[in-house]
TIDODREN-255917 format. One record per residue (C-alpha): residue in three letters; x, y, z. Coordinates in Angstrom, 2 decimals. Layout:
<atoms>
  voti        x        y        z
   ala        X        Y        Z
...
</atoms>
This chain:
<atoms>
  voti        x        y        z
   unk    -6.08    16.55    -9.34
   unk    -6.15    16.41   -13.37
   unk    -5.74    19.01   -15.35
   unk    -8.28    17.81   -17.91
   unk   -10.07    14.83   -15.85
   unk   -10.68    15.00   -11.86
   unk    -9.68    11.49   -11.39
   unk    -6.01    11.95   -12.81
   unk    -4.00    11.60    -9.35
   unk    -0.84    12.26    -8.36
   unk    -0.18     8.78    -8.24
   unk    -3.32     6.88   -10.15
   unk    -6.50     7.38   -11.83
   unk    -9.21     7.42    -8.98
   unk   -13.11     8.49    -9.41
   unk   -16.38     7.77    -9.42
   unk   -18.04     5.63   -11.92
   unk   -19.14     6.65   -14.48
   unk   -19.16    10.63   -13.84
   unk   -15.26    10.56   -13.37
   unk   -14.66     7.90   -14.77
   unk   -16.16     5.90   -17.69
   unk   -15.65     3.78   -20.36
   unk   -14.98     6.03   -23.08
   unk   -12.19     7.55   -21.02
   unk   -11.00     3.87   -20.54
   unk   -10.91     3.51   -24.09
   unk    -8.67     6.97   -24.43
   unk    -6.61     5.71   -21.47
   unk    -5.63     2.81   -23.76
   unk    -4.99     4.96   -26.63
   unk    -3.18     7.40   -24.83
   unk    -0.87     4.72   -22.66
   unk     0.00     2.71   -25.52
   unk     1.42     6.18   -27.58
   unk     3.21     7.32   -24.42
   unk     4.70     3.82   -23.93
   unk     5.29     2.12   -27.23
   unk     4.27    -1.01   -25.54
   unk     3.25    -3.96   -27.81
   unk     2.29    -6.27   -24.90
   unk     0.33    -5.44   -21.53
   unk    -1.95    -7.16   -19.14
   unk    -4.68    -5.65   -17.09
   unk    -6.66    -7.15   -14.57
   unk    -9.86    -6.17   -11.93
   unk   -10.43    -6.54    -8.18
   unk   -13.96    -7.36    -7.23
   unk   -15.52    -3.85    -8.04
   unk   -18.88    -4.43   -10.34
   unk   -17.67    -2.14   -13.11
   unk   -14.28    -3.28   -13.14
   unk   -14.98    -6.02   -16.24
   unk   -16.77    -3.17   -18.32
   unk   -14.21    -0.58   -17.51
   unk   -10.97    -3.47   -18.60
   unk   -13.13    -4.21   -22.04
   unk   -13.01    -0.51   -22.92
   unk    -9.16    -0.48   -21.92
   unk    -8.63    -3.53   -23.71
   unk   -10.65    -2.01   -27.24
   unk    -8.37     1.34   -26.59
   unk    -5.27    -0.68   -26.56
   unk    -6.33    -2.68   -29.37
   unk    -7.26    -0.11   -31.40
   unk    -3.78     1.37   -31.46
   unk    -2.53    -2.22   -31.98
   unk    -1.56    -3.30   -28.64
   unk    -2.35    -7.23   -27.63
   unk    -3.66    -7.24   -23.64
   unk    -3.56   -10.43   -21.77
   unk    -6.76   -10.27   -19.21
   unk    -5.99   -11.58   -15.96
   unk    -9.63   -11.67   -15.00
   unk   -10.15   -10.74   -10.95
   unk    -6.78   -10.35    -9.27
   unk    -4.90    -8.14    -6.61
   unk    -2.77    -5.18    -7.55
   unk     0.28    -6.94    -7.18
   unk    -0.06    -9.73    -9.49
   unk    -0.08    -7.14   -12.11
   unk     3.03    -6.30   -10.67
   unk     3.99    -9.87   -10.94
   unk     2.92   -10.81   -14.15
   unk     4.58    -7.37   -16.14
   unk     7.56    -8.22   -14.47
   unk     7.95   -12.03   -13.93
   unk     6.30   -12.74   -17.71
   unk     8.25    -9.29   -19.66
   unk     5.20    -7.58   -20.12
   unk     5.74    -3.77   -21.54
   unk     2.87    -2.63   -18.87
   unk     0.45    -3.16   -16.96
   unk    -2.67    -1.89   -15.42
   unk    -4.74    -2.57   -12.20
   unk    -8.28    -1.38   -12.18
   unk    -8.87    -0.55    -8.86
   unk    -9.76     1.98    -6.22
   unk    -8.44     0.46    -3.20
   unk   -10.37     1.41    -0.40
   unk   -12.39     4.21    -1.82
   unk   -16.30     4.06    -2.32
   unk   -18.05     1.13    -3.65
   unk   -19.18     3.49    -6.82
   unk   -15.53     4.43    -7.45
   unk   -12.86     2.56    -9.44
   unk    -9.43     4.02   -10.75
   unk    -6.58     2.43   -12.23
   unk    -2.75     1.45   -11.53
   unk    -0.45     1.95   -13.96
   unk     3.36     0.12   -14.65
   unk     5.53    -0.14   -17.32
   unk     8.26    -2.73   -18.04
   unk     9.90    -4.60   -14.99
   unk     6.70    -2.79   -13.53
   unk     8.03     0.04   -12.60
   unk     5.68     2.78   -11.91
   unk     4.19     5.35   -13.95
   unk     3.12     7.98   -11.58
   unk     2.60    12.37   -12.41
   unk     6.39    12.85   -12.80
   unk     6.53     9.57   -15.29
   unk     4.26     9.99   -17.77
   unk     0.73     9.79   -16.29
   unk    -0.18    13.35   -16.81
   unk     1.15    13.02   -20.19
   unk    -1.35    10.15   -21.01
   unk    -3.51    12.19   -19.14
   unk    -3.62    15.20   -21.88
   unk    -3.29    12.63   -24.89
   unk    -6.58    11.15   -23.29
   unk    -8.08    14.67   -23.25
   unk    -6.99    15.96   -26.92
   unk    -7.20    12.40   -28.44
   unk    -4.87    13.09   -31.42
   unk    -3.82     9.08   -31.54
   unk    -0.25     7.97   -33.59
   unk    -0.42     4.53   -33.08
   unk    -3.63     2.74   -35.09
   unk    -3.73    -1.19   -35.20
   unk    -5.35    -4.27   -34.67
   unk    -4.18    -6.12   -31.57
   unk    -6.24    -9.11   -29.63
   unk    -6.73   -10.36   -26.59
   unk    -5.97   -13.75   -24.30
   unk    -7.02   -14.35   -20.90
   unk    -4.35   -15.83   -18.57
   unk    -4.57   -17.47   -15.27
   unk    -1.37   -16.65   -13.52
   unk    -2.57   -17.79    -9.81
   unk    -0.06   -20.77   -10.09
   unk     2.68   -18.85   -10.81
   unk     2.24   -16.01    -8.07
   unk     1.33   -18.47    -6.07
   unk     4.61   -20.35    -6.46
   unk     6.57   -16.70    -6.30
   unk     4.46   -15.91    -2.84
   unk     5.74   -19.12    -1.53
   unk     9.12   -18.64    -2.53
   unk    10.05   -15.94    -0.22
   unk     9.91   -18.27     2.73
   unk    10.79   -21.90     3.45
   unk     7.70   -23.35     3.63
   unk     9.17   -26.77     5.10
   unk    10.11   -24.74     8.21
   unk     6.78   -23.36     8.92
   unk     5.13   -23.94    11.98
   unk     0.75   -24.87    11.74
   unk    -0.66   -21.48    12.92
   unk    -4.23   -20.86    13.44
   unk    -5.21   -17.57    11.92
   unk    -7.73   -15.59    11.03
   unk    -7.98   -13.83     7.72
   unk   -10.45   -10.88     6.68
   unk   -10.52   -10.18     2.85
   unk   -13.24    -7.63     3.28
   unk   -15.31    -8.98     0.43
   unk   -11.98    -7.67    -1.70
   unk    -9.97    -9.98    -3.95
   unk    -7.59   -11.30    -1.20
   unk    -9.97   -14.54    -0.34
   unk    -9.05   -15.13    -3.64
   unk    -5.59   -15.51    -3.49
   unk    -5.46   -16.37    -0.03
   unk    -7.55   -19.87    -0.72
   unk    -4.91   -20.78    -3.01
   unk    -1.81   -19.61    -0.97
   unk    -2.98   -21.09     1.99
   unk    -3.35   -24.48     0.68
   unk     0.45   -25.21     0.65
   unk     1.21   -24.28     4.22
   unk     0.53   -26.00     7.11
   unk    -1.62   -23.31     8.48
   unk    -5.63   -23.46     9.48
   unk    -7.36   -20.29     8.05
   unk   -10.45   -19.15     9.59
   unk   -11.84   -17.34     6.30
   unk   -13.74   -13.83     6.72
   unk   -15.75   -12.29     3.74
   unk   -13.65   -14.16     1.73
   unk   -16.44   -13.92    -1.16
   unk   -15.46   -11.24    -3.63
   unk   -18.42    -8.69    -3.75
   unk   -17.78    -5.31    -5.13
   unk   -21.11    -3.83    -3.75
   unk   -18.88    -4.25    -0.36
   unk   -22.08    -5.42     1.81
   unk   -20.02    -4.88     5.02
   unk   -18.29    -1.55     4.01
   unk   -14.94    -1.14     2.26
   unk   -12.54    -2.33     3.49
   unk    -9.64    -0.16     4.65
   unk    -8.81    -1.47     8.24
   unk    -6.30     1.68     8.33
   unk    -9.37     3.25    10.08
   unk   -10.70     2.33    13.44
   unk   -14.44     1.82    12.02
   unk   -13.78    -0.54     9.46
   unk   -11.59    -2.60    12.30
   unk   -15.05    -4.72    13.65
   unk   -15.88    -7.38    11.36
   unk   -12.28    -8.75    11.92
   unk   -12.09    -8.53    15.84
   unk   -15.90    -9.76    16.51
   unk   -14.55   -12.69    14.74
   unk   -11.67   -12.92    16.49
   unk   -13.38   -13.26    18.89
   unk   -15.55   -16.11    18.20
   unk   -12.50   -18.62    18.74
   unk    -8.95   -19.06    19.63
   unk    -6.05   -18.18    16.76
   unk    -2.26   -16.82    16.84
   unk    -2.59   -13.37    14.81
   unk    -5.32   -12.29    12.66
   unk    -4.60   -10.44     9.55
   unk    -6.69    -8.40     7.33
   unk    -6.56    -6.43     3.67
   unk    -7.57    -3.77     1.71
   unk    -9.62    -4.47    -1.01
   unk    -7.04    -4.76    -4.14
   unk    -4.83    -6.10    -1.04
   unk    -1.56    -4.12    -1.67
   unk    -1.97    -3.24     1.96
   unk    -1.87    -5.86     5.44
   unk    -2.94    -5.34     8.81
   unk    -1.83    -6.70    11.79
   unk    -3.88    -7.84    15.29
   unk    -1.84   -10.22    17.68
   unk    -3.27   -12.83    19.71
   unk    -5.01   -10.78    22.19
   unk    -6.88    -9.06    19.23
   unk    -4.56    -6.02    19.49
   unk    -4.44    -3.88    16.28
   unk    -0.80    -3.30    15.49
   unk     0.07     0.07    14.14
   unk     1.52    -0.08    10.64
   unk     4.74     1.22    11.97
   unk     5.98    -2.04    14.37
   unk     5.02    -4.40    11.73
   unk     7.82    -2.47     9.41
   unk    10.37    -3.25    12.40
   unk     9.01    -7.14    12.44
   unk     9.44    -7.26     8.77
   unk    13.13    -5.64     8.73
   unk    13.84    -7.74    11.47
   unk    12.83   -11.08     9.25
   unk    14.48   -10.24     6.40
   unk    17.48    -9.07     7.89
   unk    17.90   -12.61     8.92
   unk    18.58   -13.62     5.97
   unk    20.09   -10.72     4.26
   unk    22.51    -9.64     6.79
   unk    23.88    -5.78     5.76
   unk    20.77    -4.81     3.54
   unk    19.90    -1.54     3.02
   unk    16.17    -0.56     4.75
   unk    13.81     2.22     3.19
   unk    11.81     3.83     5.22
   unk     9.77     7.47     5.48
   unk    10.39    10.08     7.80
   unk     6.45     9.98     9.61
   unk     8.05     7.64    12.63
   unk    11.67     6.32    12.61
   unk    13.13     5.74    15.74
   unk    11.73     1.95    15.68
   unk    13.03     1.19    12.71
   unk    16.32     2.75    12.84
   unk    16.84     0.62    16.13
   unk    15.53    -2.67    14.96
   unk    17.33    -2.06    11.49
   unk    20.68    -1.43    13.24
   unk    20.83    -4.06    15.78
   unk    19.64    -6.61    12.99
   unk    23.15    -5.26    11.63
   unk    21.47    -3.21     8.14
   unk    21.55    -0.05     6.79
   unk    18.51     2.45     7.54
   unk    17.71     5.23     4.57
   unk    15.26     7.90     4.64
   unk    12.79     8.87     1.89
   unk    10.35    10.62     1.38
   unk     6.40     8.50     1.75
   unk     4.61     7.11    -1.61
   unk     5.09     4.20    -3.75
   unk     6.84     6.27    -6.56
   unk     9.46     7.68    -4.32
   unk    10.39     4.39    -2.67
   unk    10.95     2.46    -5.71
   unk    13.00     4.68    -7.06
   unk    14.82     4.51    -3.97
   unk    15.35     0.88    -3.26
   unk    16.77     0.87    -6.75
   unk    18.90     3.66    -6.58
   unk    20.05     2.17    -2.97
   unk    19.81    -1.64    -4.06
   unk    17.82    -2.28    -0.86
   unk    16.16    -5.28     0.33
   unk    13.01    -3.96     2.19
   unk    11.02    -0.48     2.18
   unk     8.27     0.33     4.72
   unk     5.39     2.68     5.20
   unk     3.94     2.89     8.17
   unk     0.74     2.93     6.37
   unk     1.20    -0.78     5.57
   unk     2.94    -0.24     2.47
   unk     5.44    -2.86     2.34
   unk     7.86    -2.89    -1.04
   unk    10.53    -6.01    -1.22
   unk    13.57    -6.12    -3.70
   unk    12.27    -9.96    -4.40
   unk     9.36    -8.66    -5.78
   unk    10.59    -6.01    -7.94
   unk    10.83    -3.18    -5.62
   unk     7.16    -3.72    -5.82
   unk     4.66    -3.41    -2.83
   unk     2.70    -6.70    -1.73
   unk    -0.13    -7.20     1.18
   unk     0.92   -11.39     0.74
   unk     4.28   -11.46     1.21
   unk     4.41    -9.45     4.53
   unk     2.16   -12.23     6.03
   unk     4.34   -15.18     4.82
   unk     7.17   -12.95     6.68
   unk     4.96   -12.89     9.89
   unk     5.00   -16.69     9.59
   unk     8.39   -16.98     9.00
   unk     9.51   -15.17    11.93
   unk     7.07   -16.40    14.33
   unk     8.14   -19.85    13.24
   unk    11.87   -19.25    13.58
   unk    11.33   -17.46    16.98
   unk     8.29   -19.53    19.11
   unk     6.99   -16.08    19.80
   unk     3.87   -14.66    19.50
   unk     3.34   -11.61    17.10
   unk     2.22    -9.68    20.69
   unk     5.58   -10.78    22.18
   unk     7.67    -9.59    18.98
   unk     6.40    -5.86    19.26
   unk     5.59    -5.33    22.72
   unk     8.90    -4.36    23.17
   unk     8.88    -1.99    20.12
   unk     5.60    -0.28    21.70
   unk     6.56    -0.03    24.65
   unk    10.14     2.04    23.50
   unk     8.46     4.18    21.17
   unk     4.80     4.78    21.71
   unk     3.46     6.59    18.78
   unk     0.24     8.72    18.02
   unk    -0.80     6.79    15.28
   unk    -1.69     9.27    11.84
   unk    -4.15    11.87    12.98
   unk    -5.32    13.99    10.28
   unk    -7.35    17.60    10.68
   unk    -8.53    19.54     8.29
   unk    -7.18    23.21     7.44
   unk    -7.95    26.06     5.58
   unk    -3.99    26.30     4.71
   unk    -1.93    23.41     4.75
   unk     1.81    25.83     4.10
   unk     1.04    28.57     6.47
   unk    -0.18    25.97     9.08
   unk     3.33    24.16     8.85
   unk     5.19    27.30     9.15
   unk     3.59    28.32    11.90
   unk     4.11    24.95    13.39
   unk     8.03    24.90    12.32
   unk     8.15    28.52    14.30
   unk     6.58    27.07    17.59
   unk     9.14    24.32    17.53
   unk    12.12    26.06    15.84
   unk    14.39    25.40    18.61
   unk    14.10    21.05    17.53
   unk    16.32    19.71    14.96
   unk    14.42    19.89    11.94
   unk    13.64    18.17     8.58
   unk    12.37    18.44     5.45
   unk    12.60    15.23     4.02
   unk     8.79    14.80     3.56
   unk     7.25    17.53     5.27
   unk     8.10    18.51     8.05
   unk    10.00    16.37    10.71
   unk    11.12    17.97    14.29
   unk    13.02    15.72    16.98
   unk    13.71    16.48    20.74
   unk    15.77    14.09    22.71
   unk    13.07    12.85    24.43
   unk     9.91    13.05    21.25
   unk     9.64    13.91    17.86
   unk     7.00    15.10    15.39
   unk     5.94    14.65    11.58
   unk     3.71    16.99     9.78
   unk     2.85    16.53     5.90
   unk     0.13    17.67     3.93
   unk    -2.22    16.02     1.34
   unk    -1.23    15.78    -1.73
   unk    -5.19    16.39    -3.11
   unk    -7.18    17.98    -0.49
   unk    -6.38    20.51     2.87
   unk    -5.41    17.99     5.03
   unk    -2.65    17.60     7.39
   unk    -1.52    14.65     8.74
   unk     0.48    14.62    12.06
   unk     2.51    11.83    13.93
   unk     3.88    12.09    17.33
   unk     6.16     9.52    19.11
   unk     8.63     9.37    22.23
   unk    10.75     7.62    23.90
   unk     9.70     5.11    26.25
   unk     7.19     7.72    27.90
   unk     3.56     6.98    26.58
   unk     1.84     9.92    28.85
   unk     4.90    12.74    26.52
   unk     3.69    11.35    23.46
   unk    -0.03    12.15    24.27
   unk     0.66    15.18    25.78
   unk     2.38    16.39    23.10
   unk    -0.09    14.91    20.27
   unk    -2.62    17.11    21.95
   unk    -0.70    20.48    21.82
   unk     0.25    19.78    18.39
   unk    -3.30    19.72    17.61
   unk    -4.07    22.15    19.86
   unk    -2.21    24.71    17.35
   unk    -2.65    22.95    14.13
   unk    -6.86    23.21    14.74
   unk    -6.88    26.71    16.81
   unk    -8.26    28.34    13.50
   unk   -10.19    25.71    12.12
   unk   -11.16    22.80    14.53
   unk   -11.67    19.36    12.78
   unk   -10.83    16.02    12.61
   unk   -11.41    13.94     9.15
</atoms>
């Protein structure tokens, strides 16, 4: 949390609207990025969230104000701000967005030039403060254009695959009244796929709850409609759709995890040697798949910041979260929820599997927990006195803390803004170990304070 404002993140800018955040903090925001940045040129765009027009006008007077021109990209996805600072030289760029929080909230997602993120260790808490004290050095008169960039991200979506080798899929695709139907319509058009569309309508008062299909709950709307007819995979998005989810043809939910081994398999193909982020939560899926596709596995630590600075640093081709973060080298080291799909397409097409066939393998190997999360009154103490109950394990720090048996293996991190813990389990090959163990993890992590959030 802020120092000055609650909806400073470690990460974003994430509140509620307007008691967190307004439009006269929008307006400082402006201010305060444009003295931190020096940038002369940004864009800024929505997703479907009703005050995310009001909230970019007072961001776009801000920047003005200190002489800054904004291009306004009208309702878009996170990454085509991440497209358009990089692909058109942009000195930033901003999302307003707050994923998959509340309808009420909104927040915002900040990049600088070659969109490269600015995050609590790169400057956010500094434009944070000159928000708060509002003691401006730049003063100016900038303007504004509005820019439709859907043909151009459309045309870089499209380039990551060979669209002439695709095979016609029937699929079904939730956008959770989000901004994904958006893109999707147009992306979609050019392959030789058949979409069934679901709450592809953008409507930010999110009639059919936000979408975050992360969580169990918010899983329905897709699989009822699933349900209703006969397609290959289904796939579904958060609402600013940096995020994709996976269900095969059976309607089976696929854990973030195996979809980053399907996507390091696929682009392995065709980048033979490439290096492979990935975060220490569950590995031993990806470090197989990534070393019999003949690449090179690295460990970092989770969140967006972390991994771009690592695929840079590395030069890798792929990073993966298993919380359906997906970041690509071909789209500067930048996170997208489209390009993970055309990858699904590509793969299926180049194999004749299924998306069931291509992981049952993987889950079948290395069951996994899934992310459970429990509350505690002390997220340190309760992960030393987890490390002590399983100090005879080798043990890691990377991001958390990480303890591996020959036969299972454990993660354990905390939240970076509330007292949360989040714990994931996995084994090898034996389904009924991984359970067992899940439960005596949580067993001791929840003896004090028992609940699950």
């Amino acid at each position: 949390m802020g120092k000055f404002f609650s909806c400073f993140k470690a990460y974003d800018i994430r509140g509620e609207v307007p008691s967190a955040l307004n439009e006269d903090l929008a307006y400082r925001i402006g201010r305060a990025y444009a003295d931190r940045t020096g940038a002369k040129r940004v864009c800024l765009g929505y997703d479907s969230r009703l005050s995310g027009p009001s909230l970019a006008a007072a961001l776009s007077r801000g920047f003005h104000d200190a002489g800054v021109d904004t291009v306004n990209l009208g309702t878009i996805g996170t990454e085509m701000v991440y497209f358009s600072t990089a692909h058109f030289d942009y000195d930033g760029g901003i999302m307003i967005t707050a994923s998959h929080n509340p309808p009420k909230d909104n927040g915002m997602k900040m990049v600088t030039t070659q969109s490269r993120p600015i995050s609590g260790d790169t400057g956010l808490l500094d434009i944070e403060e000159r928000a708060y004290h509002q003691k401006w050095e730049r003063n100016g008169k900038g303007s504004e254009e509005k820019r439709d960039v859907y043909p151009q991200y459309v045309d870089h979506i499209l380039g990551q695959i060979d669209v002439s080798k695709i095979k016609p899929f029937k699929i079904l695709a939730n956008a959770g009244n989000g901004a994904a139907g958006l893109a999707m319509e147009k992306i979609a058009s050019r392959l030789p796929i058949e979409v069934t569309e679901v709450l592809f309508q953008p409507d930010g008062t999110f009639p059919n709850g936000v979408p975050n299909p992360i969580l169990p709950e918010c899983r329905a709307t897709t699989l009822n409609a699933f349900e209703q007819g006969k397609h290959d995979f289904s796939v579904a998005w958060d609402g600013d759709y940096d995020r994709c989810f996976f269900f095969d043809e059976n309607g089976r939910f696929i854990e973030g995890y195996y979809i980053v081994g399907v996507l390091a398999k696929s682009i392995l193909q065709n980048c033979p040697g490439g290096s492979i982020i990935y975060d220490p939560r569950l590995t031993w899926n990806t470090l197989d798949v990534v070393s019999e596709s003949g690449g090179n596995a690295v460990i970092c630590k989770s969140g967006h910041a972390f991994i771009k600075e690592k695929m840079r640093e590395v030069d890798a081709v792929y990073g993966g979260e298993m919380s359906a973060h997906h970041y690509f080298k071909s789209n500067w080291y930048c996170d997208s929820g489209m390009i993970p799909l055309m990858l699904v397409l590509q793969l299926l097409s180049n194999t004749g599997s299924t998306l069931g066939e291509q992981v049952e393998e993987m889950m079948k190997k290395y069951p996994c927990s899934g992310e459970i999360n429990s509350k505690v009154d002390d997220v340190s103490a309760t992960i030393e006195k987890v490390a002590s109950k399983y100090s005879d394990g080798k043990m890691e720090r990377v991001d958390g803390l990480s303890i591996e048996y020959p036969e299972w293996r454990f993660n354990l991190r905390g939240s970076n803004t509330e007292p949360v813990i989040r714990l994931n389990v996995e084994s090898r090959g034996n389904k009924q170990l991984m359970e067992d163990k899940t439960s005596e993890l949580l067993n001791l992590i929840r003896e004090e304070r028992c609940c699950e959030v």
